[in-house]
C-alpha positions in Angstrom: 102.1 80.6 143.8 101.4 78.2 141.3 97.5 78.0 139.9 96.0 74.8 138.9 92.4 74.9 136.8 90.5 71.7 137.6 87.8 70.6 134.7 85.3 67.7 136.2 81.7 67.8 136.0 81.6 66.0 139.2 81.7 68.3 141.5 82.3 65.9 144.6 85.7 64.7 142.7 86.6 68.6 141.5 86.4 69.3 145.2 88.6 66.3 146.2 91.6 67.6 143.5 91.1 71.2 144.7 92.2 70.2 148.0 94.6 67.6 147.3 96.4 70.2 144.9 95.8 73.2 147.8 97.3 70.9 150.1 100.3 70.8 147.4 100.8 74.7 147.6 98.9 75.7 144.4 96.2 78.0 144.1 92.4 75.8 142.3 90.2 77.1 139.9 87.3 74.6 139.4 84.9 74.6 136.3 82.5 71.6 135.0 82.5 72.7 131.4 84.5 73.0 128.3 82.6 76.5 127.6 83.9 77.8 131.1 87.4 76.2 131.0 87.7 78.3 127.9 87.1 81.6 129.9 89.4 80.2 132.4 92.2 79.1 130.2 92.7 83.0 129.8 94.4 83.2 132.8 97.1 80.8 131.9 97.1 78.0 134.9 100.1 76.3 135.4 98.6 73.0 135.4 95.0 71.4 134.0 93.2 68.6 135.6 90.6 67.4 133.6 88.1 65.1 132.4 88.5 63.2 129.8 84.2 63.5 128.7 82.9 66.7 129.6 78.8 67.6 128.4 79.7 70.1 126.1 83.4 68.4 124.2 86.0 66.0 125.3 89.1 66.5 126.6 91.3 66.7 123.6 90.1 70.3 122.8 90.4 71.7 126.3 94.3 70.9 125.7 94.4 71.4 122.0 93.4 75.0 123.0 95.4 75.4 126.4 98.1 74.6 124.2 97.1 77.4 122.0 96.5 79.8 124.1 100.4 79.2 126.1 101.9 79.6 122.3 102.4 75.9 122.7 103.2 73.5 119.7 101.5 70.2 119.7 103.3 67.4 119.0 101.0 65.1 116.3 99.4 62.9 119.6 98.5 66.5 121.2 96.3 67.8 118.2 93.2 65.4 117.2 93.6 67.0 113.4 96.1 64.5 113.2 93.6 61.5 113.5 91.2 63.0 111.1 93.6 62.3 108.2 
């Protein structure tokens, strides 16, 4: 079954996408932090859901390293390095 990590710090609209995405036949992981979607992101989920301003980063670096950690390339949008030029 496919798993889906959800990253919100709103906990009433994580809830909502767990279920929507249950409802879709995926198994939820919900987390309201980039420090815990890090520990998560270990796991490999199939598909992220997330925030784009979370307390502790924004949501470029949650997929920068998702990205990383699947043995992903990033295309020069993907990786915010690019930007810093």
């Amino acid at each position: 079954m496919p798993h889906a990590l959800i990253i919100d710090d709103d906990a009433s609209e994580s809830a909502a996408l767990a279920e929507l995405v249950a409802d879709e036949g995926f198994t939820t992981s919900v987390t309201g932090s980039l420090a815990e979607a890090r520990e998560r992101l270990r796991n490999a989920p199939d598909v992220i859901l997330l925030d784009l301003v979370l307390p502790d980063g924004i949501h470029a670096r949650v997929r920068l390293e998702a990205a990383r950690a699947a043995g992903q390339a990033l295309s020069p949008i993907d990786d915010p390095a690019y930007f810093a030029q």
